[in-house]
C-alpha positions in Angstrom: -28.1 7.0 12.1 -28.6 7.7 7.9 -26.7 9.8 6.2 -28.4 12.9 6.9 -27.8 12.6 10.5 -24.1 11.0 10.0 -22.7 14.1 7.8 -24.3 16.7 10.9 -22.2 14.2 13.2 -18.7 14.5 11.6 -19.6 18.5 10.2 -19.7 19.4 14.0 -17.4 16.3 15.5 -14.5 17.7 13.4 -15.6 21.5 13.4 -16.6 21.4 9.3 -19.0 22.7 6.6 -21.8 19.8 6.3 -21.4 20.1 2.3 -17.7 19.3 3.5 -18.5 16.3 4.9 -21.2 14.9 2.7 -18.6 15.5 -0.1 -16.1 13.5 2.2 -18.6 10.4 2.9 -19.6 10.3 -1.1 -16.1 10.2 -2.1 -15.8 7.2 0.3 -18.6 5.2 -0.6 -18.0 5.7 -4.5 -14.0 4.8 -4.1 -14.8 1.8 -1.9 -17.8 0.8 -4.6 -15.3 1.3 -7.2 -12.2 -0.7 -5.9 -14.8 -3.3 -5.4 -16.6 -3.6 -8.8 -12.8 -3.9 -9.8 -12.2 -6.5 -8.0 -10.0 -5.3 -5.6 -10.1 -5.3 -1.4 -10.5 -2.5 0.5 -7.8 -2.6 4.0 -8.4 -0.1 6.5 -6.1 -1.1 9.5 -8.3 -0.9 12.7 -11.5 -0.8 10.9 -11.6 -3.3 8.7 -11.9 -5.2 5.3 -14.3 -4.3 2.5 -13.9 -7.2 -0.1 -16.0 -9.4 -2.9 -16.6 -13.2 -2.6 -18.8 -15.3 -5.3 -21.7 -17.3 -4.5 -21.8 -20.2 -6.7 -25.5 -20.5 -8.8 -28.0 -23.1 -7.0 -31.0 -24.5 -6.7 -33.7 -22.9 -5.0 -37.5 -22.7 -4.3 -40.1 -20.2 -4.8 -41.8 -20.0 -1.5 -45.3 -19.1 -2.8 -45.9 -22.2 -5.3 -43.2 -24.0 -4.3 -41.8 -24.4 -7.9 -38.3 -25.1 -8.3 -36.1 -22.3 -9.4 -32.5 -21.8 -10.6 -30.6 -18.5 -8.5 -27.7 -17.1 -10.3 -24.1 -16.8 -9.6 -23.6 -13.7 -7.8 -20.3 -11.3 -6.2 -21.6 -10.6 -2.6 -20.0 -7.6 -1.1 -18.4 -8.4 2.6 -17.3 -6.6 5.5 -15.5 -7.7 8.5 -14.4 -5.7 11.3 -11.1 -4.5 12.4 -10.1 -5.5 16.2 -9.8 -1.3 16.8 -13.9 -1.2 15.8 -14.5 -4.2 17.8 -12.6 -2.9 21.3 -14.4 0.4 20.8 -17.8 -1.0 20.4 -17.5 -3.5 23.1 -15.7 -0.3 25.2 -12.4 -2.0 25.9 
């Protein structure tokens, strides 16, 4: 489902405007983002965790000559799912 398709979901699943609920899913996404690049986690009891974890630099290799490369440090954005999500995907 993209975004398009998600925002006619929740306009008719909660009887809303779809410029409603696009407003609703942006204000989501750009809070979460936010609290993130702030370093801060994101708790949604049932859902689940939004949160930031380094990855250190290493070595790596470039697959087409096989040269030797350095990969910077990076934050890598993570998600892990609440036990609510899981039980309602897995229909319990």
């Amino acid at each position: 489902m993209n975004k398009s398709e998600f925002v006619k979901h929740i306009s008719t699943t909660h009887n809303c405007k779809q410029t409603e609920a696009e407003k609703v899913i942006d204000m989501f996404v750009s809070s979460v983002t936010g609290a993130l690049a702030e370093g801060n986690e994101v708790s949604l009891v049932g859902f689940g965790n939004f949160s930031v974890s380094k990855v250190e630099a290493r070595a790596g290799r470039n697959l087409q000559t096989g040269a030797a490369i350095q990969i910077k440090a990076y934050n890598q954005p993570k998600f892990k799912t609440g036990q609510k999500l899981k039980d309602a995907v897995n229909n319990k």
